[in-house]
N, C-alpha and C positions, 0 to 999 in steps of 0.2 A: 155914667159915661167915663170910659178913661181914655188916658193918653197916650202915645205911643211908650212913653218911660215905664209907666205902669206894664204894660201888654210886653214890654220885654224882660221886666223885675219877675212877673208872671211866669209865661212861656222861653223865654230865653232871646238870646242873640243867634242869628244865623251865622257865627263863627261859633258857637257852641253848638251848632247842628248834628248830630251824629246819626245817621239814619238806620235802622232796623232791620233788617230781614224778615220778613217773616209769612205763613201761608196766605197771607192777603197781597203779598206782592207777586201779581204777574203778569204778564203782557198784556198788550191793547193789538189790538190790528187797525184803531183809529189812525189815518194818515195825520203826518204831522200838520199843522197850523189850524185842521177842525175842532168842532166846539166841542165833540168828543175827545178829543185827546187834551185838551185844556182842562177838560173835569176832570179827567182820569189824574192827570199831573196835578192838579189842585188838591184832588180825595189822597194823594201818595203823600205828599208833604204835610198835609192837614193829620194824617196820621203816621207823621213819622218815616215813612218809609222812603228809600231812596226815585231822586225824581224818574232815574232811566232805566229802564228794564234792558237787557240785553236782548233779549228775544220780541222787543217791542217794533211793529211796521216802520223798514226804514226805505220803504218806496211807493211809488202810485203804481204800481202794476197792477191790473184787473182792473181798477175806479172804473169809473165810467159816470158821465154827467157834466154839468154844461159849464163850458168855459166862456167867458165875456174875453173881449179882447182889452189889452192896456188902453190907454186914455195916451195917445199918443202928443197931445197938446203940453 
């Protein structure tokens, strides 16, 4: 088991982060705040590459499915 000190002696500090280009970086059409787009972000940084795609879903147009309503209390 290590500690965070170790895991950044390791892998580095994320002000030493420089992210990668490369043919495994490419869009999602997951809308944002879904568990798919959470992996997709998580798999991009996990290898390096950067977190935003430019061409990555930047609306809910199309979705479709169920909304609850706020908790107005």
């Amino acid at each position: 088991m290590k500690n965070i000190f170790d895991t950044l002696l390791e892998i580095g500090h994320d002000e030493d982060f420089v992210p990668i280009v490369t043919e495994d970086f490419r869009p999602t059409d997951a809308p944002a705040g879904s568990p798919t787009k959470l992996e997709v972000l998580a798999e991009r940084i996990k290898n390096g590459l950067p977190l935003w795609h430019p061409e990555d879903r930047a609306d809910f147009v199309g979705l479709t499915g169920t909304i609850r309503p706020r908790d107005s209390t």
